[in-house]
N, CA, C and O atoms as CSV, one atom per row, in Angstrom:
chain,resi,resn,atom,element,x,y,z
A,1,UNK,N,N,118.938,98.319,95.464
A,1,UNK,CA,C,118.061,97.184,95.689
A,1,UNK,C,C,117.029,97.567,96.743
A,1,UNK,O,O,117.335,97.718,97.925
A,2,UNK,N,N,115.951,97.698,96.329
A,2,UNK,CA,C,114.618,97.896,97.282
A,2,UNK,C,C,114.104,96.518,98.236
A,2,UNK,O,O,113.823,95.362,97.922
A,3,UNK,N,N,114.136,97.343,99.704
A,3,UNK,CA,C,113.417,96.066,100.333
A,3,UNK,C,C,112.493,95.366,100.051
A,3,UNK,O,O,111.786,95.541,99.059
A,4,UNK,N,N,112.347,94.421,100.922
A,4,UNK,CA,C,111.082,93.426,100.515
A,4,UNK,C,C,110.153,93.770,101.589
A,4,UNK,O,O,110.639,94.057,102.683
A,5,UNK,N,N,108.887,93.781,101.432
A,5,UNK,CA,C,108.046,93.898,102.806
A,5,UNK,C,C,108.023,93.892,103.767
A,5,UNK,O,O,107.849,94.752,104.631
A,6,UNK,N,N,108.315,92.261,103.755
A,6,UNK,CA,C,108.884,91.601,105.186
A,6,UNK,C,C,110.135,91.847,106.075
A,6,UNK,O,O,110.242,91.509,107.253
A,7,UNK,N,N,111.009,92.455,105.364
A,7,UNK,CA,C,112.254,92.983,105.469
A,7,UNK,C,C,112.206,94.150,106.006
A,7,UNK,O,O,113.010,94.368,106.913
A,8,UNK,N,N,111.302,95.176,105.624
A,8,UNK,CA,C,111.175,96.684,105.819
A,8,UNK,C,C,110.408,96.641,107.336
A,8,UNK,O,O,110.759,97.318,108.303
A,9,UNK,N,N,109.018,95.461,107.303
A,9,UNK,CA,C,108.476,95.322,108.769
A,9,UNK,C,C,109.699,95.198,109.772
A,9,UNK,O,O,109.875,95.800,110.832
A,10,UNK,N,N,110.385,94.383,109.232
A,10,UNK,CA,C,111.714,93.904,110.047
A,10,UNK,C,C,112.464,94.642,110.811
A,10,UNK,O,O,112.749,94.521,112.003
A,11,UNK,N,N,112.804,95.526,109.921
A,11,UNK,CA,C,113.922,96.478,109.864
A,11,UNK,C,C,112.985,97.719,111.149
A,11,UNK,O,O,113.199,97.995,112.329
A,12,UNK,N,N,112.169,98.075,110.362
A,12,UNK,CA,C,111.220,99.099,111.320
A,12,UNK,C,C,110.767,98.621,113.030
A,12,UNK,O,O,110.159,99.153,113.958
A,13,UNK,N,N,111.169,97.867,112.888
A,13,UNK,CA,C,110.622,96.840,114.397
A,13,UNK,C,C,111.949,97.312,114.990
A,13,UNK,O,O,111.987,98.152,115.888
A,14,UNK,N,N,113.219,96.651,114.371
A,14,UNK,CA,C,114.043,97.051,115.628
A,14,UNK,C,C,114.971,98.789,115.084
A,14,UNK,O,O,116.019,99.178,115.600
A,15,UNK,N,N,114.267,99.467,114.061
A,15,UNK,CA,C,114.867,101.086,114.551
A,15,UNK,C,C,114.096,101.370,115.686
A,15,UNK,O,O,114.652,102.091,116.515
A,16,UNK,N,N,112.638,100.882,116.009
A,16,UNK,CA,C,112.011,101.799,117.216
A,16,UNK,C,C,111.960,100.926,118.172
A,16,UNK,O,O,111.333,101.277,119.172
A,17,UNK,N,N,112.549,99.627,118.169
A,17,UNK,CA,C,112.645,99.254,119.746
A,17,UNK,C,C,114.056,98.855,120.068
A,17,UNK,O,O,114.214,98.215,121.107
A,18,UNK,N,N,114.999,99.109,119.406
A,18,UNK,CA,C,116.587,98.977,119.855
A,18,UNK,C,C,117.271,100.079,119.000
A,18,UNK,O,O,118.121,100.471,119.799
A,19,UNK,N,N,117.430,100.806,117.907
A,19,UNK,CA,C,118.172,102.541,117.577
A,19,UNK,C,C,117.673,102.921,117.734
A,19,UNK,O,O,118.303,103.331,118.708
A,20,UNK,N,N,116.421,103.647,117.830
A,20,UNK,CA,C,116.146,104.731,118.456
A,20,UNK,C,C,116.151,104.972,119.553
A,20,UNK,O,O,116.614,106.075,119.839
A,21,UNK,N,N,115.643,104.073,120.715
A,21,UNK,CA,C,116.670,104.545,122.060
A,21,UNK,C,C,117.940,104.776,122.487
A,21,UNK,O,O,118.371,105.639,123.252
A,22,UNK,N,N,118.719,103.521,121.644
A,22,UNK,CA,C,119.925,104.044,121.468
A,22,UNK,C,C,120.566,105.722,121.111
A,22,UNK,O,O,121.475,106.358,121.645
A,23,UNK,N,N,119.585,106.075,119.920
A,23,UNK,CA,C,119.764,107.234,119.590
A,23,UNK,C,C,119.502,108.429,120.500
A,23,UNK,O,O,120.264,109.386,120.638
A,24,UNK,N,N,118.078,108.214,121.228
A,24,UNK,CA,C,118.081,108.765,122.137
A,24,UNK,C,C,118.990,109.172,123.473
A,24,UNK,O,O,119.350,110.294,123.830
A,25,UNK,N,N,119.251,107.806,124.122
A,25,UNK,CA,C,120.494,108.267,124.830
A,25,UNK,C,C,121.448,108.923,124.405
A,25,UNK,O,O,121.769,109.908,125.068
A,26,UNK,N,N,122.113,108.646,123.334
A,26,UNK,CA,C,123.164,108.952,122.922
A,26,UNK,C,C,122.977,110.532,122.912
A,26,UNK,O,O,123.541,111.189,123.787
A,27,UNK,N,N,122.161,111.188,121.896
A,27,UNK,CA,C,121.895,112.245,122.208
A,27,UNK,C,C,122.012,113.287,123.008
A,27,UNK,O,O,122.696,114.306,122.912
A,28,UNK,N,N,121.194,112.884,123.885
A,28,UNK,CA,C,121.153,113.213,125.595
A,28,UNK,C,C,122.805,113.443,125.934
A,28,UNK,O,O,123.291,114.574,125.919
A,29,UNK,N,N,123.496,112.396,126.200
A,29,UNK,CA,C,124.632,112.063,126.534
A,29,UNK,C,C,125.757,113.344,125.822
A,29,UNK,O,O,126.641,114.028,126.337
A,30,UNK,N,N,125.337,113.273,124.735
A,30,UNK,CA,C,126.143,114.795,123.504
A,30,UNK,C,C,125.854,115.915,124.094
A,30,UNK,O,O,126.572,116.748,124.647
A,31,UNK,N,N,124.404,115.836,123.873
A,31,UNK,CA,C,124.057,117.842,124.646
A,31,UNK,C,C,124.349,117.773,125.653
A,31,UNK,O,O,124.646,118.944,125.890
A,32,UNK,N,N,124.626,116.861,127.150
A,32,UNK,CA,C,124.870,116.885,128.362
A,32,UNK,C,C,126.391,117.292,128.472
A,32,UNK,O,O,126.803,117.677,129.566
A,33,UNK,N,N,127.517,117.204,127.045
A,33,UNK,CA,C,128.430,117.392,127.523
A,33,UNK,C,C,128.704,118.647,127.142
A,33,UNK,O,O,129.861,118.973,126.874
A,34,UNK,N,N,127.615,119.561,127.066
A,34,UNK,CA,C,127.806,121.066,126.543
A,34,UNK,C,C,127.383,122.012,128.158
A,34,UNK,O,O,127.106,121.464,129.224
A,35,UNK,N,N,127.434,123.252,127.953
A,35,UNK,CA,C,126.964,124.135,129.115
A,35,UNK,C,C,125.434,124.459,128.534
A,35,UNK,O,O,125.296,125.245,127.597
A,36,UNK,N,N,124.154,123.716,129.236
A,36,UNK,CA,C,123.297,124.316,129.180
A,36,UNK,C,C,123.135,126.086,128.574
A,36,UNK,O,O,123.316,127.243,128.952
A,37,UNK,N,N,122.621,125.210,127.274
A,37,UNK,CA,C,122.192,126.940,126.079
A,37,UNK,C,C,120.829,127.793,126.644
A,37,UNK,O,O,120.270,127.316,127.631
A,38,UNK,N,N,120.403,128.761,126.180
A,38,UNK,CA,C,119.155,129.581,126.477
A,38,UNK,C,C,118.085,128.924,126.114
A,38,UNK,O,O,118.259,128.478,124.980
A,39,UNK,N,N,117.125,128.670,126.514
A,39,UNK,CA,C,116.159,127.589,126.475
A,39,UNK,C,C,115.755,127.734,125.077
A,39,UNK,O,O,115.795,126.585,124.638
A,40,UNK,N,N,115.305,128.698,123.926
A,40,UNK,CA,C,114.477,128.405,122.812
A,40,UNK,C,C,115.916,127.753,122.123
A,40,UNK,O,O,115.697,127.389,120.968
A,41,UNK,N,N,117.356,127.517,122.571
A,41,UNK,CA,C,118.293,127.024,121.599
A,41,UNK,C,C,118.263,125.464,121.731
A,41,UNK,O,O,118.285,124.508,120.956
A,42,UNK,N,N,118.185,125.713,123.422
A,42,UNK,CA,C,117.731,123.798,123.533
A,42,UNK,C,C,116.841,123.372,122.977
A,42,UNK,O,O,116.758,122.289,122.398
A,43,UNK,N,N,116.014,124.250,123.104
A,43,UNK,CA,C,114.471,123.389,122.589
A,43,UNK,C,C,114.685,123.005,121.093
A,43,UNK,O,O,114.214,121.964,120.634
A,44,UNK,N,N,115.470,123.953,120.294
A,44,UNK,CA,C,115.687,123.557,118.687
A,44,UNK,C,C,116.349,122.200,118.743
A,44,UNK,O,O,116.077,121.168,118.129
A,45,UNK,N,N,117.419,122.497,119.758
A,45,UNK,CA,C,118.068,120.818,119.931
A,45,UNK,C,C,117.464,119.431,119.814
A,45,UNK,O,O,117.865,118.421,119.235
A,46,UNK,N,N,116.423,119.675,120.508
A,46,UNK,CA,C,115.954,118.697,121.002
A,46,UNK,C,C,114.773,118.093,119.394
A,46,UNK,O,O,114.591,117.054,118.759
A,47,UNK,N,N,114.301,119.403,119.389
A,47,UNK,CA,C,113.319,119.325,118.282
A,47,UNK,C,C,114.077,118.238,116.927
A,47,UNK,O,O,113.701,117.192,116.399
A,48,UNK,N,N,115.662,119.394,116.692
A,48,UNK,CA,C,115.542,118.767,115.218
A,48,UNK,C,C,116.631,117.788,115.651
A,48,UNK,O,O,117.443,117.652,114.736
A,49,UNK,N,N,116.983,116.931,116.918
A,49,UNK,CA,C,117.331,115.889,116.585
A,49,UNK,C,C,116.631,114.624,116.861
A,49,UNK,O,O,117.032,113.465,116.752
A,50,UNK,N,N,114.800,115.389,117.478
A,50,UNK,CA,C,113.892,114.664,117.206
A,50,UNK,C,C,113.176,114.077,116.224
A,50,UNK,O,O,112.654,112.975,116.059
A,51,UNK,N,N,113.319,115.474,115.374
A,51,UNK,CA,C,112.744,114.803,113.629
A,51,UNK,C,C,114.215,114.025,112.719
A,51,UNK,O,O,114.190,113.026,112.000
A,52,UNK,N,N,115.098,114.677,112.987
A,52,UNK,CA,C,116.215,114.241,112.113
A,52,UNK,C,C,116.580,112.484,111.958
A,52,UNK,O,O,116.733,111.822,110.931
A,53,UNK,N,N,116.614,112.268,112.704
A,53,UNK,CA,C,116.194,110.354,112.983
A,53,UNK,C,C,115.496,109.914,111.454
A,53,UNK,O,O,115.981,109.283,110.515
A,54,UNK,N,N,113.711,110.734,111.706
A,54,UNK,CA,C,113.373,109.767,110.443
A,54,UNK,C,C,113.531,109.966,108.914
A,54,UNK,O,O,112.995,109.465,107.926
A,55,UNK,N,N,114.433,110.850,109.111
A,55,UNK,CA,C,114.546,111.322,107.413
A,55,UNK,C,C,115.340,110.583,106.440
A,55,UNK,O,O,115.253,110.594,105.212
A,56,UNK,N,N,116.538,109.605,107.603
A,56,UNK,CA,C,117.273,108.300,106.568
A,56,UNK,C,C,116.525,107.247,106.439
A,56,UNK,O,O,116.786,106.331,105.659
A,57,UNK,N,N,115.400,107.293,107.293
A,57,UNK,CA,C,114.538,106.159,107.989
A,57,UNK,C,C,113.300,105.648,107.243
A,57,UNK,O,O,112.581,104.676,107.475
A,58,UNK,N,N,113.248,106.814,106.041
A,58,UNK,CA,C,111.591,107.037,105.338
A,58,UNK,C,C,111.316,106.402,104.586
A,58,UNK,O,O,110.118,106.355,104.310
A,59,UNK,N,N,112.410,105.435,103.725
A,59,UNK,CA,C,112.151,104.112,103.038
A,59,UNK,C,C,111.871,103.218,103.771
A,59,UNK,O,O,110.933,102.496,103.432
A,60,UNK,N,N,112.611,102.930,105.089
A,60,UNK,CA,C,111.924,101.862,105.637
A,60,UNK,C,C,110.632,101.784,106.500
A,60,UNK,O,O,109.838,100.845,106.435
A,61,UNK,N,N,110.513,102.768,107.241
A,61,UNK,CA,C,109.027,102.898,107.213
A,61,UNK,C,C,107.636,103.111,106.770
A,61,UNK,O,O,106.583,103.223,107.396
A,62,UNK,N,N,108.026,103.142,105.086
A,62,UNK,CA,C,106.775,103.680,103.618
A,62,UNK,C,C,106.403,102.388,103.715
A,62,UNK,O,O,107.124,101.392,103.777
A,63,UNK,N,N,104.919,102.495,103.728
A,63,UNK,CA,C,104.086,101.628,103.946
A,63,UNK,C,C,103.800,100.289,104.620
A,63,UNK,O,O,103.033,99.354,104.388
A,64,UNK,N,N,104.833,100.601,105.662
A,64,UNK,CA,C,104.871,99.358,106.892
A,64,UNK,C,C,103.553,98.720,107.326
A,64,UNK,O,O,103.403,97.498,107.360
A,65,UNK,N,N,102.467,99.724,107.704
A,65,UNK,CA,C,101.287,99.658,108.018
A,65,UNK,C,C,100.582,99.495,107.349
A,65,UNK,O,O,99.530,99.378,107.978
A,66,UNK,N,N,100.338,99.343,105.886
A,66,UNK,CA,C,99.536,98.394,105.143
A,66,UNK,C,C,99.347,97.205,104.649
A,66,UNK,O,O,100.329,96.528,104.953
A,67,UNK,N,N,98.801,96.762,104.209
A,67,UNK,CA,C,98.769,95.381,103.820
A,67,UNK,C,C,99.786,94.900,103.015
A,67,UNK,O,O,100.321,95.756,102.310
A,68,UNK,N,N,100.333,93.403,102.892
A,68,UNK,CA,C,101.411,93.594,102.161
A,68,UNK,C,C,101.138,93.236,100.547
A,68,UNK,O,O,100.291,92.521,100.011
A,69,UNK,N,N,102.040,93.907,100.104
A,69,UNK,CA,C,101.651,94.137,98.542
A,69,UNK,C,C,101.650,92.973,98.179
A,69,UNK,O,O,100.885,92.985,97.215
A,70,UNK,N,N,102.083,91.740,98.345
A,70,UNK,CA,C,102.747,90.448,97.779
A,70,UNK,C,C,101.924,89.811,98.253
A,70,UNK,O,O,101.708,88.865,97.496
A,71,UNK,N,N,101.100,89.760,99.391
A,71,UNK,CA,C,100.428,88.459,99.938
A,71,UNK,C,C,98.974,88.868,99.074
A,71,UNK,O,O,98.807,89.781,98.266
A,72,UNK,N,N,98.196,88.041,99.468
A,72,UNK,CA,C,96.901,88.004,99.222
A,72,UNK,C,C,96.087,88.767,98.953
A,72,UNK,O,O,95.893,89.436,99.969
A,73,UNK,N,N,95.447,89.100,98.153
A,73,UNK,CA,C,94.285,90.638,97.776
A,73,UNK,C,C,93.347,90.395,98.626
A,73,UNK,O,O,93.040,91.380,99.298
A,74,UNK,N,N,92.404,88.821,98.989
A,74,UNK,CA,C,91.411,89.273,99.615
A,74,UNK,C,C,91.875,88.569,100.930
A,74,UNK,O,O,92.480,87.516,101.130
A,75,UNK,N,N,91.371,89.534,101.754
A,75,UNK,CA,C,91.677,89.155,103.224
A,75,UNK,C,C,90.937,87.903,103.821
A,75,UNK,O,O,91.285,87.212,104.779
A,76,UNK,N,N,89.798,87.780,102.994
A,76,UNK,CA,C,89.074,86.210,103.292
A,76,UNK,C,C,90.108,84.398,102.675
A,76,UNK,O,O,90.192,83.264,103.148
A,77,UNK,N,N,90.505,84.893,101.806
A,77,UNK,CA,C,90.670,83.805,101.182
A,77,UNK,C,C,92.015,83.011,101.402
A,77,UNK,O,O,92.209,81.949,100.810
């Protein structure tokens, strides 16, 4: 079952202002309980559990930022 517009705005509102910080800490909190790696290994760390977030995330953020398909064609009327 595919979201609805309004649903997907929804949804996208609170992954980036309540899970993804969450995620963020959490994160943090994981690699902190390791022994500091050689820096280009952290840096991968950091990288791909920077991108890795939006890759379950990519339905709900497809086409958040456009107009919504369902409402109104002309923006005057």
């Amino acid at each position: 079952m595919a979201l609805s517009y309004k649903a997907r705005r929804r949804w996208s509102l609170f992954m980036l202002l309540v899970a993804l910080p969450v995620y963020i800490v959490l994160m943090v909190f994981v690699i902190s309980l390791f022994d500091r790696p050689p820096f280009w290994v952290e840096l991968l760390i950091y990288v791909g559990s920077g991108v890795i977030w939006a890759f379950p995330l990519k339905a709900v953020f497809k086409g958040v930022g456009q107009a919504d398909p369902d409402g109104p064609q002309d923006p005057l009327a």
